[in-house]
BAFI-3210 file (N, C-alpha, C; in Angstrom, 3 decimals, decimal comma, padded with zeros to 6 digits):
// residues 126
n [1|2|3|4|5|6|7|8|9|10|11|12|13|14|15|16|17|18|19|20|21|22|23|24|25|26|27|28|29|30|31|32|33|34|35|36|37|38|39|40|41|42|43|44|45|46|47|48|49|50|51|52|53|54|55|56|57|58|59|60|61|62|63|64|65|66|67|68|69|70|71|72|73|74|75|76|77|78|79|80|81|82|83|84|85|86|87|88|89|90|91|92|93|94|95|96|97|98|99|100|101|102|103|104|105|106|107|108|109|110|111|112|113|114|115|116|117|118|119|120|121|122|123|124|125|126]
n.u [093,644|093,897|092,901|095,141|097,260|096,170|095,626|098,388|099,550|098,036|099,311|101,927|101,471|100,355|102,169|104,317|102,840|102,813|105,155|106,440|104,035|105,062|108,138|107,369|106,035|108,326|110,140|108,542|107,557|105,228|103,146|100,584|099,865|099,237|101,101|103,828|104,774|107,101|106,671|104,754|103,674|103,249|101,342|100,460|099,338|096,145|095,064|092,032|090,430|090,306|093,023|091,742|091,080|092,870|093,655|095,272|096,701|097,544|099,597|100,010|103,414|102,999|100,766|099,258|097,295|095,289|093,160|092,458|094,791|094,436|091,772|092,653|094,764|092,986|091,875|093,676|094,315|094,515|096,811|098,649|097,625|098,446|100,848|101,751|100,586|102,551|104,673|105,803|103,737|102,832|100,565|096,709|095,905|095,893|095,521|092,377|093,046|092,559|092,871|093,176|092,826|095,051|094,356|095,480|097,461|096,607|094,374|096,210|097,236|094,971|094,652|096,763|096,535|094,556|095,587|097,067|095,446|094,416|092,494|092,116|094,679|093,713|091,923|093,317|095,169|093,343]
n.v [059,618|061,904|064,157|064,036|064,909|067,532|068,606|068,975|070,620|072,720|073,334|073,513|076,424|077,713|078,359|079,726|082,159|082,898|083,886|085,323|087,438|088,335|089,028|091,443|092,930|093,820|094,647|096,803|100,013|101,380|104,311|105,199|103,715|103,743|102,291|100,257|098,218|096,276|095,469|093,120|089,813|087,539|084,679|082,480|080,504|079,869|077,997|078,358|075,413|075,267|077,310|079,462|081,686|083,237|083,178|084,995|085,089|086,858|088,776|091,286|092,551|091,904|092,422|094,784|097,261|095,599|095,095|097,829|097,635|095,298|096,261|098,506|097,023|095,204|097,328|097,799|095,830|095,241|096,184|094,140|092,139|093,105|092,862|090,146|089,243|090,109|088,269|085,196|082,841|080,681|079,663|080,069|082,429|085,185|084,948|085,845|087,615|087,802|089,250|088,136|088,121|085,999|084,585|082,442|082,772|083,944|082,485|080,313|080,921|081,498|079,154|077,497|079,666|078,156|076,034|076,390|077,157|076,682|074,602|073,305|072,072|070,343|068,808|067,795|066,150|064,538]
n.w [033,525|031,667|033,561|035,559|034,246|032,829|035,815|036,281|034,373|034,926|037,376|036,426|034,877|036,760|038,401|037,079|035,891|038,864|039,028|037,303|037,912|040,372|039,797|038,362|040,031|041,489|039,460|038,363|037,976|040,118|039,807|040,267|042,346|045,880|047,559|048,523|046,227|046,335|048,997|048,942|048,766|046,860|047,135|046,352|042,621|041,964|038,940|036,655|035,014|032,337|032,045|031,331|033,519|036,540|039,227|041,591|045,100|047,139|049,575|051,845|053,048|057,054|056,344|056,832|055,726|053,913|052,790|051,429|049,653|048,286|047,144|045,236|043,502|042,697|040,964|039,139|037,486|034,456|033,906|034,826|033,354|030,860|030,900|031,159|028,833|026,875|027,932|026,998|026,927|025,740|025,318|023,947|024,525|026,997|030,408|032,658|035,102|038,759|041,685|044,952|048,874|050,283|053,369|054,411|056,467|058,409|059,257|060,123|062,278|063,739|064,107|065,454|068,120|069,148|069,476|071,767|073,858|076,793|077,532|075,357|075,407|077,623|076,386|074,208|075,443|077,246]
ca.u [094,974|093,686|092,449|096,323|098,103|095,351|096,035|100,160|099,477|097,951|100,201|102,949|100,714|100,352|103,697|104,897|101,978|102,763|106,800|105,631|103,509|105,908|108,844|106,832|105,725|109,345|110,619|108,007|107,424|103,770|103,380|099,619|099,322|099,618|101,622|105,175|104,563|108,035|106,175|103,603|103,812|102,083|101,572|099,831|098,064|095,259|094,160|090,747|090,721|091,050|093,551|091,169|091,164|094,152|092,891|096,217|096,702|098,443|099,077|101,287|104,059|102,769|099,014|098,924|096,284|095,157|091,782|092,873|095,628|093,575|090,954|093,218|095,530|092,474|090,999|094,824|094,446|094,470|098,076|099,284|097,310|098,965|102,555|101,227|099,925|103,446|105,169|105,624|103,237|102,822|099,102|096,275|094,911|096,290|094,612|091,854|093,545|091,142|093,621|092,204|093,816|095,541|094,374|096,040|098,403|095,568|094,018|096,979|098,012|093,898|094,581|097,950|096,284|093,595|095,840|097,873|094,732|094,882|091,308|092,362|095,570|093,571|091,139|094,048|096,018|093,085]
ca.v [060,040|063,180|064,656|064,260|065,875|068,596|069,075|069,245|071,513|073,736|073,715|074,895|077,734|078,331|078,742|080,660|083,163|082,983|084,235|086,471|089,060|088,738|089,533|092,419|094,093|093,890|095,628|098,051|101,342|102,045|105,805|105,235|102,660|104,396|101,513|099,752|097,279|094,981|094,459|092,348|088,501|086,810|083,186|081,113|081,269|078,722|078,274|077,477|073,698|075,405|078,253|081,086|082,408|083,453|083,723|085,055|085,624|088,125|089,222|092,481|092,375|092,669|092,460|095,930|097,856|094,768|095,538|098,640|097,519|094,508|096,897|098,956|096,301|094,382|097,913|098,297|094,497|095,217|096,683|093,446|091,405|093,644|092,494|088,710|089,256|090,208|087,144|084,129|082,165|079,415|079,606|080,653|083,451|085,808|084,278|087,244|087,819|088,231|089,184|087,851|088,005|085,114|084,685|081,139|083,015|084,095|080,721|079,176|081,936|081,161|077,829|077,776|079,967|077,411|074,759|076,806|077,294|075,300|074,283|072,701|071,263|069,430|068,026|066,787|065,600|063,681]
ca.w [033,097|031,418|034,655|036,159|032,736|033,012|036,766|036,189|033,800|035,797|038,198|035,914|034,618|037,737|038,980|035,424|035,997|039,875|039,228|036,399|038,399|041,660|039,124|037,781|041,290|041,892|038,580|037,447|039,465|039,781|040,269|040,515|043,502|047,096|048,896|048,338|045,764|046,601|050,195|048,582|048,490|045,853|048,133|044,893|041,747|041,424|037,819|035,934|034,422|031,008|032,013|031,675|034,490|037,429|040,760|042,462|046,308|047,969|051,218|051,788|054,420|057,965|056,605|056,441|054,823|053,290|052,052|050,499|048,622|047,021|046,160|044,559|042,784|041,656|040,162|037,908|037,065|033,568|033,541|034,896|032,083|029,563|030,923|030,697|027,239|026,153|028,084|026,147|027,977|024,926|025,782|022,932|025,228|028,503|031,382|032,977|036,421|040,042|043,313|046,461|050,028|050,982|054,597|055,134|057,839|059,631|059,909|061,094|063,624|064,452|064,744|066,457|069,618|069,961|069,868|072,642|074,953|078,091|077,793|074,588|075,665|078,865|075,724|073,415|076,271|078,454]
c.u [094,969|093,756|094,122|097,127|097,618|096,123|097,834|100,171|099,297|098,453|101,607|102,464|100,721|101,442|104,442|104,077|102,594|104,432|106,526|105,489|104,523|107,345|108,358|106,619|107,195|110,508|109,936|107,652|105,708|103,709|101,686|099,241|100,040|100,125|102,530|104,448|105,616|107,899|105,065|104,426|103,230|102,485|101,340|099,081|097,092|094,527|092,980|091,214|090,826|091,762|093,267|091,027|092,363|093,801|094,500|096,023|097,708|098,423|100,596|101,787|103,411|101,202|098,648|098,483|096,067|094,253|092,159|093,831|095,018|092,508|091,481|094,041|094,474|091,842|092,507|094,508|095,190|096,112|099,152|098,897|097,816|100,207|102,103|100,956|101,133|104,863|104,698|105,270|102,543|101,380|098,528|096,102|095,827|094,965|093,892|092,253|092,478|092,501|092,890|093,258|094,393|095,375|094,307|096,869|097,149|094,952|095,034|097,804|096,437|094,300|095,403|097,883|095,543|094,104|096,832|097,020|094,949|093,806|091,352|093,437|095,044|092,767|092,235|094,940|094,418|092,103]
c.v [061,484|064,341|065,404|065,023|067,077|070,032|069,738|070,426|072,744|074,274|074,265|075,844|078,121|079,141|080,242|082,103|083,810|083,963|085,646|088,195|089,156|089,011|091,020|093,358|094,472|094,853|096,549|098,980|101,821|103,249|105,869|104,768|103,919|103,423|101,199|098,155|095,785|094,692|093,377|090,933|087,700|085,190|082,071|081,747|080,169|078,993|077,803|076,151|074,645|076,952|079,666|082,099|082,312|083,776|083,772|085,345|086,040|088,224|090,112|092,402|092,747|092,592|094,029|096,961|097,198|094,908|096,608|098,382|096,100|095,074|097,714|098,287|095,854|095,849|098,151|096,836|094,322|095,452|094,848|091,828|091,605|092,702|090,840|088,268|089,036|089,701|086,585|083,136|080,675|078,818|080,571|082,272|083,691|085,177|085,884|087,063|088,574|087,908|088,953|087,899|086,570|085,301|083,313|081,583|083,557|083,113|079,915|080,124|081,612|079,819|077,281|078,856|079,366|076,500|074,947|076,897|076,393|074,507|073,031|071,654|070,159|068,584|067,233|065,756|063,880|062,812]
c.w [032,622|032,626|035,568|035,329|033,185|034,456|036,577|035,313|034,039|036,271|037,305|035,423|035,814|038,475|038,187|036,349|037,684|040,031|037,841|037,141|039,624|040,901|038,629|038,728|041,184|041,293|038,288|038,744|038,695|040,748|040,741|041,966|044,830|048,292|047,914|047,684|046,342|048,300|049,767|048,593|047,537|046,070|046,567|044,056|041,248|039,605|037,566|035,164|033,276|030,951|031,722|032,418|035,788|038,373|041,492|043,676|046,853|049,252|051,478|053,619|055,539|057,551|056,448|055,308|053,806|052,186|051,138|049,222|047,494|046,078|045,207|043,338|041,912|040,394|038,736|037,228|035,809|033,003|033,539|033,349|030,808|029,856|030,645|029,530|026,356|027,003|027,082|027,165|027,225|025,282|024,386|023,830|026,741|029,372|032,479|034,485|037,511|040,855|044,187|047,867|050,350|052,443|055,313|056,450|058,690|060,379|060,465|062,176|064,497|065,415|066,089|068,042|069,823|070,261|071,587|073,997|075,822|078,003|076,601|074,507|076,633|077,671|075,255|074,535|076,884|077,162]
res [x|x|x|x|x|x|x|x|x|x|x|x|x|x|x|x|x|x|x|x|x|x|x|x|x|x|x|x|x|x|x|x|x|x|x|x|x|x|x|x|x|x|x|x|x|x|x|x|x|x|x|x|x|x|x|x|x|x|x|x|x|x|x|x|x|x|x|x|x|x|x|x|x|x|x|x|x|x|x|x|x|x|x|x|x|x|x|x|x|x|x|x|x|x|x|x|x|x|x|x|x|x|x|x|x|x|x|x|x|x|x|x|x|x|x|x|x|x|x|x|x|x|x|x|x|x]
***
């Protein structure tokens, strides 16, 4: 029973945190970053079992200049932990935030041309 509370829990931290920073790209103007913050997506934010940690994923419109802009976002991190800090997030402690790519659309644009091959269609079919 714990285990399921725990989990639910999560998942609204998750969400909160998840509407949070995609509210925040959206309003604050970063003069530092060298790309268009309100193309970004922020897909999910998986948390740690005891809300310490924020593993968000991203993936900027179009995929473009992916790598760069995570290395860059994750090196400001800290700015976005400040704005989190001073939400009311009814938590003892700001949760330490890690951006990663979201590259679920890649895998299913992978998947979705293998399932399109013919070689694959004569398998599922015969």
């Amino acid at each position: 029973m714990s285990d399921n509370l725990s989990s639910q829990r999560q998942l609204r931290f998750s969400e909160l945190i998840r509407s949070l920073i995609s509210e925040y790209l959206l309003v604050e103007d970063f003069y530092n970053f060298s790309f268009e913050t309100t193309s970004i997506t922020i897909s999910y934010v998986k948390m740690s079992k005891d809300l310490r940690i924020a593993n968000v994923y991203l993936m900027p419109l179009g995929g473009e200049n992916k790598n760069k802009i995570i290395e860059e976002i994750n090196s400001q991190k800290y700015v976005f932990q400040k704005f989190l800090s001073k939400a009311r997030l009814n938590s003892k402690f700001t949760p330490k935030i890690i951006f990663y790519l979201d590259d679920s659309f890649d895998e299913a644009e992978k998947i979705e041309k293998l399932l399109l091959n013919k070689d694959v269609q004569r398998d599922l079919d015969g």
